[in-house]
C-alpha positions in Angstrom: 166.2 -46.1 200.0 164.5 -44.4 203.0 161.9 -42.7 202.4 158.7 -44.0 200.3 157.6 -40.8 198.3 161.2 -41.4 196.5 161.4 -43.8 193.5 164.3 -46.3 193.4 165.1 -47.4 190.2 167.7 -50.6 190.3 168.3 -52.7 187.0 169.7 -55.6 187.0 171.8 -56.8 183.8 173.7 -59.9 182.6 173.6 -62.5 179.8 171.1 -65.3 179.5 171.6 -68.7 182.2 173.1 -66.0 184.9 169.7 -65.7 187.1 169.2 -62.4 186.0 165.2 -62.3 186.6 165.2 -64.6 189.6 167.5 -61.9 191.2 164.9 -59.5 190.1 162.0 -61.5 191.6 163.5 -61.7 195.0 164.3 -57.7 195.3 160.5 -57.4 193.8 159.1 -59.4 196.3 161.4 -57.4 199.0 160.0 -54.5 198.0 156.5 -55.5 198.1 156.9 -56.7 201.5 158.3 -53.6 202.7 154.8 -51.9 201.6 156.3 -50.2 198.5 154.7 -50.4 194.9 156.6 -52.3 192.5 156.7 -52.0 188.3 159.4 -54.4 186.3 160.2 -54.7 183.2 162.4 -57.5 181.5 164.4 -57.1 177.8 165.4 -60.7 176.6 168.3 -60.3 173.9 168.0 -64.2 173.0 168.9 -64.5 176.3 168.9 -68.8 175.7 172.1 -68.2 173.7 174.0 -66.2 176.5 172.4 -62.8 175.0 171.7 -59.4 176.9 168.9 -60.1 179.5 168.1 -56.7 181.3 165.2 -56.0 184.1 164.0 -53.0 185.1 163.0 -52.2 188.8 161.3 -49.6 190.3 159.8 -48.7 193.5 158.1 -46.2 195.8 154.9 -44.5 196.7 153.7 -44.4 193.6 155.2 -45.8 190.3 153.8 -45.3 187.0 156.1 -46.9 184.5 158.7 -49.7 184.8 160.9 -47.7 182.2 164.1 -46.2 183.6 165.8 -44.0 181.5 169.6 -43.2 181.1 171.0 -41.4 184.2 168.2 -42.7 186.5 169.4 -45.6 187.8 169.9 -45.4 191.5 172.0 -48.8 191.2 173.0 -51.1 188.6 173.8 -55.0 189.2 175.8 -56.1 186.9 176.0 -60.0 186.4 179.3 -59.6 184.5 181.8 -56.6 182.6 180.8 -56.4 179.6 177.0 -55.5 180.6 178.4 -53.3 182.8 180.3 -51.5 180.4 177.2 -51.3 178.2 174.7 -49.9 180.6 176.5 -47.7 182.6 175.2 -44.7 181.2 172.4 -45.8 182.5 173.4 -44.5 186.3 173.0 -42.0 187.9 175.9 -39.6 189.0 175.5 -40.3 192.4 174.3 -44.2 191.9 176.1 -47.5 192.7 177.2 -50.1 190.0 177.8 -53.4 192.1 179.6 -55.4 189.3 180.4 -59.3 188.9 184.2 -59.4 187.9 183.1 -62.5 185.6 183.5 -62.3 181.7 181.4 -64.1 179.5 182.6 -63.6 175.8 179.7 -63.1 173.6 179.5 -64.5 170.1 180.5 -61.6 168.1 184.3 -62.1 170.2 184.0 -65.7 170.0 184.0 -65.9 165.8 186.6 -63.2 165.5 184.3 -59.8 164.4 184.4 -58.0 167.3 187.6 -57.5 170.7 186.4 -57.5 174.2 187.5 -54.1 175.4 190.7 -54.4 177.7 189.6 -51.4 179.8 186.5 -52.0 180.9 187.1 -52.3 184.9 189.6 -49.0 184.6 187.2 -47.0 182.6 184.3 -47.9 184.9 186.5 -46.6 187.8 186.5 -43.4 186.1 183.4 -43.1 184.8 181.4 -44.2 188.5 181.9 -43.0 192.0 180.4 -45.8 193.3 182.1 -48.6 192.2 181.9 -52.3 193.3 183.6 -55.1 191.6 183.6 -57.9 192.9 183.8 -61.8 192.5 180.8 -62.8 192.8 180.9 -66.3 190.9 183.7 -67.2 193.7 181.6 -66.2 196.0 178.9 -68.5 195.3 181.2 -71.2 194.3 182.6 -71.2 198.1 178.8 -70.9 199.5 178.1 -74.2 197.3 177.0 -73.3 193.7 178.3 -71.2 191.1 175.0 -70.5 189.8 174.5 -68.7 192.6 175.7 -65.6 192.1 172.8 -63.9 191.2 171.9 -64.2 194.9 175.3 -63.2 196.4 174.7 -60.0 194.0 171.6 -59.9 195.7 173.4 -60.1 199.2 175.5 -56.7 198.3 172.7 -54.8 196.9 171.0 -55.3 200.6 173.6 -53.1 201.7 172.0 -50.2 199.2 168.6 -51.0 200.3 166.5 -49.8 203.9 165.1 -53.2 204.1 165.5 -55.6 207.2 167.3 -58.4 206.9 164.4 -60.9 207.5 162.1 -59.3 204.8 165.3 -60.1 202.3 165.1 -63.7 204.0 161.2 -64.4 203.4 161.9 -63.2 199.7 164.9 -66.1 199.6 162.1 -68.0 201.0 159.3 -67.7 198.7 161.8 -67.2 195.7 164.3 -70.0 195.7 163.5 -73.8 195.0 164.1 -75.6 198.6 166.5 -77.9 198.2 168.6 -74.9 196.8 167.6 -72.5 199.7 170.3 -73.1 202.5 172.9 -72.5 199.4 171.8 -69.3 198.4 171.2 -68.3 202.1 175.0 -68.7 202.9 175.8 -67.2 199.4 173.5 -63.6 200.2 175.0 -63.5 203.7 178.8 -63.9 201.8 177.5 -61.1 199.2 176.5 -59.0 202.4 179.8 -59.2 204.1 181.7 -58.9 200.3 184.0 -55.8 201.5 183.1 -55.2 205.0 
């Protein structure tokens, strides 16, 4: 994102328990520090019983509504492939989905009434240009804490985004509880370097 007149629309998707809106807070507060205006929106889909939990972000000059519509999204997070596979339409043609490799089988799998597709990562590599999978629960686990994911998520996305690398610090900062700060630090820088 470079210049402010543009809107950036990024949303964020996952299941309940994944840090979902936490991720959301830090890139809002991000974007707020880097002088932009900021509108988001969160869906909870009983997101306590590992349901859809989608937020919405959007930033620029001027923002009006924290609705993005299908084929806006500049960049999708997902927190895991299912969600992925459910919002991608979502994207633009040109936009990024940075994807968690993780799969969390929701209920309707779990009691028999429903398959979790087999194809997912193949048909979102021909569906999207911009395609990251990664393992982002690995990551985390190797910076400290597996529920830090959400932040090493957060880590790749700062690739995307023309914001300094302090100003994503100072949101870690104000965001994170401290005794769980110096985790998440090492897990954005491993979500940074992801690929490089």
């Amino acid at each position: 994102m470079s210049q402010m007149s543009k809107i950036t629309n990024v949303l964020l998707v996952g299941v309940g328990g994944q840090g979902t809106i936490l991720a959301s807070k830090i890139l809002t507060h991000a974007a707020l520090a880097q002088g932009y205006r900021v509108k988001m929106s969160e869906i909870h889909g009983m997101s306590q019983r590992g349901g859809s939990v989608v937020t919405q972000v959007r930033m620029g000059e001027e923002v009006h509504s924290p609705v993005i519509d299908p084929g806006e999204a500049d960049i999708i997070i997902a927190f895991e492939q299912l969600e992925a596979y459910r919002w991608a339409h979502f994207l633009r043609p040109d936009g990024v989905l940075i994807m968690n490799n993780q799969k969390i089988v929701p209920l309707p799998v779990l009691i028999g009434a429903a398959k979790y597709p087999a194809t997912i990562i193949n048909d979102l590599k021909e569906k999207v240009s911009k395609f990251v999978e990664m393992p982002a629960m690995q990551l985390a686990s190797k910076a400290g804490n597996s529920k830090s994911t959400n932040v090493v998520l957060m880590g790749t996305l700062s690739r995307y985004m023309d914001f300094p690398y302090e100003v994503w610090q100072n949101a870690l900062d104000a965001r994170v509880p401290a005794k769980l700060l110096e985790v998440n630090k090492i897990a954005f820088a491993l979500g940074k370097q992801f690929g490089i």
